[in-house]
C-alpha positions in Angstrom: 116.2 59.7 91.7 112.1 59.4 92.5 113.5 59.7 95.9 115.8 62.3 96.1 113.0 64.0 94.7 110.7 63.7 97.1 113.1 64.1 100.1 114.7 67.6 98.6 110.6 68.5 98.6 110.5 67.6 102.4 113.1 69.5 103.0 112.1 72.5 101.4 108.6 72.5 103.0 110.6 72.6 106.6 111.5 75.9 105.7 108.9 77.4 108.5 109.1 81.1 106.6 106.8 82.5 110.1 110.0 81.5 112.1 112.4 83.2 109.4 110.5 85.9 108.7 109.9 86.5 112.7 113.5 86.6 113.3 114.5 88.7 110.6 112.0 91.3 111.7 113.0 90.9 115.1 109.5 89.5 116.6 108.8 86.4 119.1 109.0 83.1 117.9 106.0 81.8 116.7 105.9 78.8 119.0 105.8 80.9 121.6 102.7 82.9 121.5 99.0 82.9 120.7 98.2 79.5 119.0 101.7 78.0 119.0 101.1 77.8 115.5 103.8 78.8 112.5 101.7 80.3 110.3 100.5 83.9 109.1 97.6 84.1 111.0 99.3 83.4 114.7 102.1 85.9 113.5 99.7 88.6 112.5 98.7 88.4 116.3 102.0 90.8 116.6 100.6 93.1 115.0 102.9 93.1 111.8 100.7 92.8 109.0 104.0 92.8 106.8 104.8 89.6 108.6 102.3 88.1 108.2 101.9 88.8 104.4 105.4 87.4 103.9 105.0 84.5 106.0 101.7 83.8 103.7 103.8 84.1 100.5 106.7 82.0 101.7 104.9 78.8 103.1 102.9 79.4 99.7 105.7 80.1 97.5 107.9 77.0 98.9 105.2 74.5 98.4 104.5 75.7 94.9 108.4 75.6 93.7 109.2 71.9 95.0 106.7 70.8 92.9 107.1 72.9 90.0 111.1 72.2 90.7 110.3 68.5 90.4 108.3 69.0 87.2 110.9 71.0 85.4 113.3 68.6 86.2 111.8 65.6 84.7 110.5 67.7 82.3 113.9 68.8 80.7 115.2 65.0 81.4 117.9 65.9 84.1 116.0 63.6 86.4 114.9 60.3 84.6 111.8 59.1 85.9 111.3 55.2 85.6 108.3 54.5 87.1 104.9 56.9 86.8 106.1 60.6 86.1 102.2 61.7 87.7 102.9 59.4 90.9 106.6 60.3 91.7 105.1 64.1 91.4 101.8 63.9 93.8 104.5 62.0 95.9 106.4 65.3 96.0 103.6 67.4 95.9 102.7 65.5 99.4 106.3 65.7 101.0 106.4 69.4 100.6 103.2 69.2 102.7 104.4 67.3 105.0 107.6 69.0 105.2 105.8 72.0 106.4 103.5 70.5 108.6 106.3 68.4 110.5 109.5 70.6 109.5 112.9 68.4 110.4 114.5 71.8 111.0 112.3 72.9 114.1 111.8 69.4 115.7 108.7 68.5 113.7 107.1 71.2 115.1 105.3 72.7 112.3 102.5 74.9 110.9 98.7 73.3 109.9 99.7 73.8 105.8 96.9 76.0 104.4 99.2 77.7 102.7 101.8 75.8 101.6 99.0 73.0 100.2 97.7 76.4 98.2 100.5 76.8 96.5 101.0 73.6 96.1 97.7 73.3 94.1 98.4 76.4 92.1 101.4 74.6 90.3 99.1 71.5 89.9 96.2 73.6 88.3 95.8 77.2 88.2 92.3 76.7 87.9 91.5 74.2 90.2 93.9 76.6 93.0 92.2 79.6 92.1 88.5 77.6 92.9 90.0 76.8 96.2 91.7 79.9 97.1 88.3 82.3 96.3 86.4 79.4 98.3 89.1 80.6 101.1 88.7 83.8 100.7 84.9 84.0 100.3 84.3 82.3 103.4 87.5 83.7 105.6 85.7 87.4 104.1 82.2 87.0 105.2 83.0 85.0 108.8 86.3 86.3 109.3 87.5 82.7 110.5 90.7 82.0 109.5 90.1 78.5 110.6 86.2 78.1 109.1 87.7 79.4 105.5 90.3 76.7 105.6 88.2 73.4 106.6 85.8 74.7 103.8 88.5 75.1 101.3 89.7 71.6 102.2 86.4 69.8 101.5 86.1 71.6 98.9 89.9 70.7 97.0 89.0 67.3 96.4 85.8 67.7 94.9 87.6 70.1 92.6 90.7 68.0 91.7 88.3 65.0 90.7 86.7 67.3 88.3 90.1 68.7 86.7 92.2 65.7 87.1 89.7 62.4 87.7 91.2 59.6 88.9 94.6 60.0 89.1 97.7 60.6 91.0 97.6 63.9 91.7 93.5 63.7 92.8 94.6 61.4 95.5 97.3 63.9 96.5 94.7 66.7 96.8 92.6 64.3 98.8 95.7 63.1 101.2 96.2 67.1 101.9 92.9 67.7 102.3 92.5 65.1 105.0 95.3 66.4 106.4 94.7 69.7 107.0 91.2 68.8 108.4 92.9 66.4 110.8 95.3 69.6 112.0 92.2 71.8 112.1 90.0 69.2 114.7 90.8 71.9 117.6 89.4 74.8 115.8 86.5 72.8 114.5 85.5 71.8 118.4 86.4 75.6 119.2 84.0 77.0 116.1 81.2 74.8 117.5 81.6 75.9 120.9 81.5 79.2 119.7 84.9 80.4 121.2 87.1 80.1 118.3 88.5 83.4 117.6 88.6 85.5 114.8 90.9 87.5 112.3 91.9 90.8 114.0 93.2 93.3 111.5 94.2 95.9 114.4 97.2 97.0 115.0 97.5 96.1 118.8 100.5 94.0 119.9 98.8 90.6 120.8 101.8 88.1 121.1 101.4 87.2 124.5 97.5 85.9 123.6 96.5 82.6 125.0 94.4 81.7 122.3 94.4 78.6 120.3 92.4 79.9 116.9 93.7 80.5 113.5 96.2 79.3 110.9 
C-alpha cells in the first residue's frame, strides 16, 4: 500500500496545471515559448495574469492534496501503514515533487517545482510554509526575480524544517526538494550573476514568442 501511495502522488504531480490551464484558455503551450518552462511565471509572459494565477494555485494546490490525501488516508486507517507512517509520507511528499518536475504525462518534461514544493510544505507545517513563502515573497517583491526569490526560499526551507521538525523524515524531504529546486535553478543562478537574468514583468504586452530563459 506504501507504494501505491507514493506512485498515485507522482501521478498527481504530472498534472502540469500551466499546460491545462493554457489550453483551456486557448494560449500557446508552455514548452513552446519564453523559458520552455511549465510554470506561472513563463505563462504570465502571455500576458494573462489570470493564467498565470491559476497555473500558481494548481501546481500548489496538487502538491499540497497528495500529501494531505496520503495523510488522511492512513489517518482514518483505509491505508494500513506497516513500516514508518512519517517515512512513507515524506516519501510521498517527494513523488508529488518529482511528479511535477518530470511529469509522465508530457514526456518528463516538466516545470522547476516552486510551487508545487510550496504547497507541499504548507500541508507539512503551516508555519514552516508560511516562513518560506514570505521569504519568497519578500525577496521576489524587492528584486522582482522570480528566480532569486526561489533559490533563497530553497536555502532557506531546510533550515526551517530542522527547526519545526528536527531530525526526521519529513526534514530530509524538505532538504531533498530543496536540493532539487536549486539543482533546476543552476541556469538562472549563472544568468543572475551575469546580470542577464530577466525579471517579473507585470505588463500586459503579449510576450509568448520571447527567447528568454529566466523565471519559474
Amino acid at each position: 500500500m506504501s507504494i501505491l501511495l507514493v506512485l498515485a502522488a507522482y501521478l498527481i504531480g504530472s498534472i502540469s496545471f500551466a499546460v491545462v490551464v493554457s489550453r483551456l484558455m486557448g494560449l500557446p503551450n508552455p514548452h513552446d515559448y519564453g523559458s520552455g518552462n511549465p510554470g506561472a511565471t513563463n505563462v504570465l509572459r502571455t500576458g494573462s495574469k489570470k493564467a498565470a494565477v491559476l497555473t500558481l494555485l494548481g501546481d500548489a494546490a496538487k502538491g499540497g492534496f497528495a500529501l494531505w490525501l496520503a495523510q488522511r488516508l492512513v489517518a482514518t486507517g483505509t491505508v494500513v501503514i506497516e513500516h514508518d507512517v512519517q517515512m512513507v509520507l515524506a516519501g510521498v511528499a517527494l513523488a508529488a515533487f518529482l511528479g511535477h518536475v518530470y511529469p509522465i504525462f508530457f514526456r518528463f518534461r516538466g516545470g522547476k517545482g516552486v510551487a508545487t514544493a510550496a504547497g507541499i510544505l504548507l500541508v507539512m507545517s503551516p508555519l514552516m510554509g508560511a516562513v518560506t513563502l514570505g521569504v519568497w515573497l519578500l525577496v521576489a517583491l524587492v528584486t522582482r526575480y522570480s528566480s532569486l526569490a526561489a533559490v533563497v526560499a530553497s536555502i532557506s526551507a531546510p533550515v526551517v524544517a530542522a527547526m519545526v521538525f528536527g531530525q526526521s523524515w519529513y526534514a530530509l524531504a524538505v532538504l531533498a526538494m530543496s536540493l532539487m529546486l536549486l539543482w533546476r535553478h543552476r541556469g538562472n543562478i549563472a544568468r543572475l550573476r551575469a546580470g542577464t537574468e530577466s525579471r517579473i514583468r507585470l505588463g500586459r504586452a503579449h510576450n509568448a514568442g520571447s527567447s528568454t530563459n529566466g523565471g519559474q
